[in-house]
DRENMAR-809511 format. One record per residue (C-alpha): residue in one letter; x, y, z. Coordinates in steps of 0.1 Angstrom, whole numbers, plus 5000, padded with zeros to 4 digits. Layout:
aXYZ;...
END
This chain:
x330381422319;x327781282342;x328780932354;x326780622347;x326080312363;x323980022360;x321679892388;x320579502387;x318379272405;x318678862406;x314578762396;x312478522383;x313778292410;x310278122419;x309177802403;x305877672394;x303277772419;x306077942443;x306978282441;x310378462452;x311378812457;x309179102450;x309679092407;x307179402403;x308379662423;x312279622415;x311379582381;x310279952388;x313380042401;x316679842388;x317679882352;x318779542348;x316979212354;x319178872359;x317078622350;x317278252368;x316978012336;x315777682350;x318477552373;x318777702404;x314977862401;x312877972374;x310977792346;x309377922313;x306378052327;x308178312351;x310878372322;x308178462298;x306178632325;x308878812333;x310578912303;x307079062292;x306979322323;x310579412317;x310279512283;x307279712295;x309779902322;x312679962296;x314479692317;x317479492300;x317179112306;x320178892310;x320378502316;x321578432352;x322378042348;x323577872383;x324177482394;x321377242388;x320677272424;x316677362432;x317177172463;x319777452477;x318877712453;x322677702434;x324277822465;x325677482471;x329077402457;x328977172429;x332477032417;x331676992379;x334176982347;x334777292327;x333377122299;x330277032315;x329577362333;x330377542296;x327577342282;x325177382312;x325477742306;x324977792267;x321677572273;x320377832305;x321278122284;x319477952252;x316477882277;x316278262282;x316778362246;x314178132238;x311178282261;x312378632256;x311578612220;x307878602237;x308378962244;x310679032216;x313179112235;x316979012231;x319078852259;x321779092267;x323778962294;x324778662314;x325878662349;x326578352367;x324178282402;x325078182440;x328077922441;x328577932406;x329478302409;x331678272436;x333477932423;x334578152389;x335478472406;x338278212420;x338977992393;x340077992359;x339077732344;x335277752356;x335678162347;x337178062313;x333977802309;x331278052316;x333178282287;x333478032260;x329377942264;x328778292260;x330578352232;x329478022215;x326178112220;x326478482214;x330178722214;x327679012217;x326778932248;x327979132281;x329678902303;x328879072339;x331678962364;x332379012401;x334679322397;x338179202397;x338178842394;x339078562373;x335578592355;x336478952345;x340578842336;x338678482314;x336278742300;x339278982283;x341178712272;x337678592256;x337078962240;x334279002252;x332679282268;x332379302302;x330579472334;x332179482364;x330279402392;x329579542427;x327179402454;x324579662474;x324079412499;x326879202506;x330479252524;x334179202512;x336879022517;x340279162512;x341278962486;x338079112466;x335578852472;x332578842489;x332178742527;x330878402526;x326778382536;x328278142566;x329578462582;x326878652601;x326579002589;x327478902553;x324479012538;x323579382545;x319979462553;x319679802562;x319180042533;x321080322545;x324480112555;x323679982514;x323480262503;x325880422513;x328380142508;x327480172469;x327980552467;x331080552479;x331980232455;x330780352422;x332380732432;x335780612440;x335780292416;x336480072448;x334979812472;x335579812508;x336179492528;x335179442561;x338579452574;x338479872559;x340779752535;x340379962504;x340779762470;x340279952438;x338379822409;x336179902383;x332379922386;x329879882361;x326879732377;x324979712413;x323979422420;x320779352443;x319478992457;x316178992447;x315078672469;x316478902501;x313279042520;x315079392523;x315279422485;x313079642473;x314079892502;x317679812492;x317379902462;x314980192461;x317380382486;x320480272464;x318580432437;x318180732450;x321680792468;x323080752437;x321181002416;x321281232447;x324781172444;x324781302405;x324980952393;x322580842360;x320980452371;x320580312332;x320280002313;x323779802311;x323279822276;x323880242279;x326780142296;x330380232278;x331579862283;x335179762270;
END
């Protein structure tokens, strides 16, 4: 059986007359398209704009709801109730729903952005509060989760479905999460060190951390940072390591997701 895997992109992170990332060429490339809803980035212009050209590339949308943080685009840590940040979420993903109906397309994921992500990957609660707006909003939805953290343990417990998720262009920690952006070399620029780094993920089911440490895991979905100026390199070489490999890039929604 040929293995599968899904390949995503963070996008639609400009706002008003500012753009971010290069949206049309990975849009040719990922399967996947994370969406920013409002918060961190975005507003209804990009998420209509871009939920037209990714239902004319096949690509899956999902809502990708951060902090209400423009300021630091969501990679500043906000301390925030669960309750709130549930509520926060259903509304970003409902923003999304909303213009992708433009396109007639359906929302099929969520995945949380920045310092959101990485506050849920290590806490309950917050992990637990991402879930329950999901499935208040929509149970159908695929709750994409940094590969074995507390968003994928809140998401089982939920019943929903889940992606596990792996990062092209970041490092690990041992304990499984990412290297913090503080840390120089965090963020991995060079397609071939990315690519490579993803190959040998997806094949063995396993991320590496910096340290060599080996920590198996499951792997659903590649992520790559759209706003990162290597990205479109990143990803195209990703791409194509991984077919070379003998690996099918599809749409998370051809994914076999538990």
């Amino acid at each position: 059986m040929v293995r599968k895997i899904n390949l995503n992109a963070d996008m639609g992170e400009g706002f008003g007359a500012y753009n971010i990332g290069n949206d049309e060429a990975l849009l040719k490339i990922v399967r996947s398209a994370n969406v920013a809803c409002g918060f961190h980035a975005g507003d209804p212009l990009v998420m209509r704009r871009l939920s037209l050209r990714a239902k004319e590339e096949g690509v899956s949308i999902g809502a990708h709801p951060g902090f209400n943080d423009l300021w630091g685009f969501g990679r500043r840590r906000i301390d925030m109730r669960p309750e709130e940040l549930e509520y926060i979420v259903a509304y970003q993903i409902g923003a999304l729903q909303a213009m992708a109906s433009y396109a007639g397309l359906e929302v099929t994921h969520v995945k949380p952005h920045g310092a959101l992500n990485n506050m849920a990957a290590e806490s309950r609660d917050l992990a637990q509060a991402i879930g329950r707006a999901i499935k208040a909003v929509d149970a159908n939805l695929i709750y994409v989760a940094l590969a074995g953290s507390q968003m994928q343990t809140a998401g089982e417990e939920l019943g929903l479905r889940i992606a596990c998720e792996g990062f092209a262009d970041r490092t690990y920690e041992d304990d499984g999460n990412l290297t913090s952006r503080k840390i120089p070399g965090s963020i991995l620029h060079d397609p071939a060190i990315a690519s490579a780094h993803v190959v040998k993920m997806v094949t063995q089911q396993a991320v590496t951390a910096r340290s060599g440490k080996t920590i198996p895991c499951r792997i659903d979905t590649i992520c790559v940072h759209g706003d990162e100026p290597t990205a479109v390199d990143v990803a195209r070489a990703v791409r194509s390591s991984l077919e070379a490999a003998g690996v099918a890039v599809v749409p998370l929604t051809e994914m076999d997701l538990a």
